[in-house]
Structures are given as C-alpha cells and as structure tokens.
N, C-alpha and C positions, 0 to 999 in steps of 0.2 A: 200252227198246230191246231187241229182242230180235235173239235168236243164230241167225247164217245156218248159219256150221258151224263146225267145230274141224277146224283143220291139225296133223296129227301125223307125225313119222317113219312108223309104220304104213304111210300112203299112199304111200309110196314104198319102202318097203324091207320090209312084213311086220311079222307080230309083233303084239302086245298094244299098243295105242294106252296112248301114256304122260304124261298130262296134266300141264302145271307149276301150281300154286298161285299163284302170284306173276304181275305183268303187267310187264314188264321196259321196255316203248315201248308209249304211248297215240299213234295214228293217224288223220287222218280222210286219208278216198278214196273216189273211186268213178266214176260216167261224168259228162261235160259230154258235152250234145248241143248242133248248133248247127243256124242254122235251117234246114238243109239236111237234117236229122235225121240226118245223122251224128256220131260220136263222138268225144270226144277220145282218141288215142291216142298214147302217150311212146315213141318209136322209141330206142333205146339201142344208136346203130349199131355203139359197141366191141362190144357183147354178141351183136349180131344176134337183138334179143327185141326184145319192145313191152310195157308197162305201161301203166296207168293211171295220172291224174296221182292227184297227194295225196303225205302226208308225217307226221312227226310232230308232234303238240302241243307250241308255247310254253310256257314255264311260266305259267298263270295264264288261258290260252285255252279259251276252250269249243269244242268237237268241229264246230260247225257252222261259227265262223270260220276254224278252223283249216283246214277244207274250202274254204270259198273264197279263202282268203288262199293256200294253195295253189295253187289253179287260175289267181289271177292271178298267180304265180310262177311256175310252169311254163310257163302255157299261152299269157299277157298279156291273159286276159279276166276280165272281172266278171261275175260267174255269181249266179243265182238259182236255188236249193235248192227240188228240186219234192218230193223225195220221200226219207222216212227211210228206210233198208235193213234194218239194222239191223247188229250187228257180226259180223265172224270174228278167231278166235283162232288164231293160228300158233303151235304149241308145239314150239320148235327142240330136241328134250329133249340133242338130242347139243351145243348150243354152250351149253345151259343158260338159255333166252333164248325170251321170249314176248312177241310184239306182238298187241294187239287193234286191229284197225281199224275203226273208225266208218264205216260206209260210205252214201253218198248219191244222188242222181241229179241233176244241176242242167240249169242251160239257160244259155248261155251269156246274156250279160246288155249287151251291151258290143260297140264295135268293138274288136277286138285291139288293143291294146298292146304294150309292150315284157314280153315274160320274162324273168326276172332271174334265172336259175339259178345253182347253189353250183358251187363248183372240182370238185368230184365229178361232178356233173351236164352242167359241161360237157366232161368227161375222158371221160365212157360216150359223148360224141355226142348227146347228148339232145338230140328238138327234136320239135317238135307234127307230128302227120301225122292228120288226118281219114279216116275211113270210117265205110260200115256198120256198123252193130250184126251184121249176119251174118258179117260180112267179120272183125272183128275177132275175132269168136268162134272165128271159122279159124284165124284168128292164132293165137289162144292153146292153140290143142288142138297144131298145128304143132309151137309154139316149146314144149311141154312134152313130147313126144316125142323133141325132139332136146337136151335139156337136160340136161346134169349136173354140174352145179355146183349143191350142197345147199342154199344160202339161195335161189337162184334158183327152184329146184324149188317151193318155198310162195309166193312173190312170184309167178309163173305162177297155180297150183290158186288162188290167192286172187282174184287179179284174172279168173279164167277165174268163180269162182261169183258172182260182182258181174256178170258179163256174163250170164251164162244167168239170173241171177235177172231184171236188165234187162231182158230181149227176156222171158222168162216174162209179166212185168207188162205189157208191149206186146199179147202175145200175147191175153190175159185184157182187155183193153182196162182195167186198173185205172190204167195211165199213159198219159192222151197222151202222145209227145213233138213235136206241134208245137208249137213254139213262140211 
C-alpha cells in the first residue's frame, strides 16, 4: 500500500515538518458512493464539520474489514471495496500521537440498515448526509478554513486528500463510480 501523504503540524502552524516513528491508531476510511454516485458524508452537527465515515482497527482485524464494518456502523450499509487508496499519516508531534489510515473507495452494497453508533458519535450528532463528490470537496476546503481546534484541523486535510484523490481517479477515468 502506498502513501498518499504525511499530516504534520508544519501544515498548519510553519516550521520543519516533524515526523513520529511510532504508529500510535491503525485506521481504515475513506468514501462510500451510492448509486446515485454520491457520497457518503458524517455530518458532526456539535462540531458543525462533515468527515468521512471509518474508524480504528479491532485487535486482530484486517484494514479492509475493518473499512467495511465501519461503514456498516456509521452509515447502516454493506459496502463493496472497489478500490485501494492507499494510506495517510497524521503526525500529531504536539499530543505525541500518530494515526495511519487505510484508506479505500467502496460502493455501497446494501439497502440501509440500522447504524449503530458509539456514545461519542451520538454526543457530536453524527448522522449520514449524502452528496456530490464536488459538493463535499466544498465541504471540506469550508470546514477547514473555519476550523481551530488541533486534532480537527488533520481529521479535515485528511479526509479533504481521500476526496480530491477520489474525484482525481474519477477524473482520469481510473474509477468508475457507477455502480
């Protein structure tokens, strides 16, 4: 799997990008499209942001289930995995703390279901909202302009390079996304 990019303090504040050794959270994430070719997006109405669904790795799960067992947690659909991303590194050097995230492309696979979200998840307001792949891309240039809160700030730049990598491969016609 290769490496989309490395998230470092640097991108936000200046300075010498300062890389961590260590992987602190293993992650899979990245877009569901459904067959309307829009995208799945996690609206986080405390926050007034949108993410991408995904999460961290179980102990003992491989990166690909852990992406769709995901999606059907967050989103209530069963998803089929069209396409590997490959991963990004968020290097929080100032909390001490580096997630790599798996990142993927699926298709939704399923009639919706129930989401089953964690006490967290349903405390942000977390709930499925669909759109474009352009639309969302808005989103997230938006919501990282008006953003300052420091874990947030990488959680944004990361789900914003998963999106323009997306529509890149759309672009390039390397991915259909009809489904």
């Amino acid at each position: 799997m290769r490496l989309i990019t490395s998230i470092t303090d640097s991108d936000f504040f200046g300075g010498e990008p300062l890389f961590m050794d260590y992987v602190s959270r293993h992650s899979s994430r990245g877009v569901l499209i459904n067959e309307d070719r829009q995208v799945a997006m996690m609206e986080m109405s405390s926050l007034n942001l949108y993410k991408l669904p995904g999460g961290g790795l179980e102990e003992g799960e491989d990166r690909e289930s852990a992406f769709v067992r995901e999606l059907r947690e967050e989103t209530g659909f069963d998803a089929l995995i069209l396409l590997e991303l490959g991963y990004i590194d968020e290097h929080k050097y100032r909390n001490q703390y580096m997630q790599r995230s798996y990142c993927y492309i699926a298709k939704a696979a399923s009639e919706q279901g129930t989401a089953v979200l964690t006490e967290d998840e349903i405390v942000l307001g977390m709930r499925l909202i669909w759109m474009s792949l352009e639309d969302a891309i808005v989103q997230m240039k938006y919501s990282i302009r008006h953003c300052d809160e420091y874990s947030e700030k990488f959680m944004l730049r990361r789900d914003l390079a998963i999106l323009e990598l997306a529509a890149r491969l759309v672009d390039e016609n390397v991915l259909t996304i009809i489904p």
